[in-house]
N, C-alpha and C positions, 0 to 999 in steps of 0.2 A: 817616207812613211815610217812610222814606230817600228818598232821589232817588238813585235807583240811576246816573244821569248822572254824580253829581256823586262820590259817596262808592264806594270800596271797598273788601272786609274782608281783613284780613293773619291769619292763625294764628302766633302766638310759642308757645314754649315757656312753660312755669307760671314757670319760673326767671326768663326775661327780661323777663315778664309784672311780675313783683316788679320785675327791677331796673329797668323805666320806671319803675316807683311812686315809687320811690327816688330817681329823676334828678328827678323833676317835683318832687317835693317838695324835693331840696336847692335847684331856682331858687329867687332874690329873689322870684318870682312864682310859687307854684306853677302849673303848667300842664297840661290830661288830658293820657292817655297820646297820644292820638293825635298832639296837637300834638307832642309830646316828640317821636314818630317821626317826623312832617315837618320837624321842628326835626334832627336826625341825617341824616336820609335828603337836606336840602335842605345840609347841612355838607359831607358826604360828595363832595355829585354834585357843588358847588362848586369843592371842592377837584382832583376827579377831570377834570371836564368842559376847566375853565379851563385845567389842565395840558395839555391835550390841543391843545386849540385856540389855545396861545401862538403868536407868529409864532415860525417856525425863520430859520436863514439859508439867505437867497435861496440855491437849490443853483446855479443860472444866474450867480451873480454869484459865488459863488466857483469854481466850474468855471472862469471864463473869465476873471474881472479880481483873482481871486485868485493864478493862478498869474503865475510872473515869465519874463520873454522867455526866461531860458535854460533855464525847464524845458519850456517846449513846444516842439513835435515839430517839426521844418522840414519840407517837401517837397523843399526845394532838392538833397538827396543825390543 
């Protein structure tokens, strides 16, 4: 019996269904379908996640030591 813990089931199309067949078997290794989809689904979130969470530039450090003495604002008027 599964371990319902561990595994869950996805519905594909009959279409995409084939084209995993076809992707597992063009690897050096063929691999099942399933692996094929944590193989994409682990490429994807990679690609997606890592973008997200790059470091930006500091907005603190260019707000304040980015700008140059004659563009910020005096009080002294």
């Amino acid at each position: 019996m599964t371990d319902i813990t561990k595994y869950k089931s996805v519905a594909v199309k009959h279409l995409t269904y084939d084209q995993l067949k076809d992707l597992s078997i063009c690897n050096e290794t063929p691999i099942s379908r399933s692996a094929m989809v944590a193989h994409l689904v682990d490429k994807e979130w990679r690609k997606k996640v890592t973008s997200i969470h790059k470091p930006k530039r500091n907005f603190f450090k260019m707000l304040f030591l980015g700008l140059r003495q004659s563009e910020v604002k005096s009080n002294d008027n």
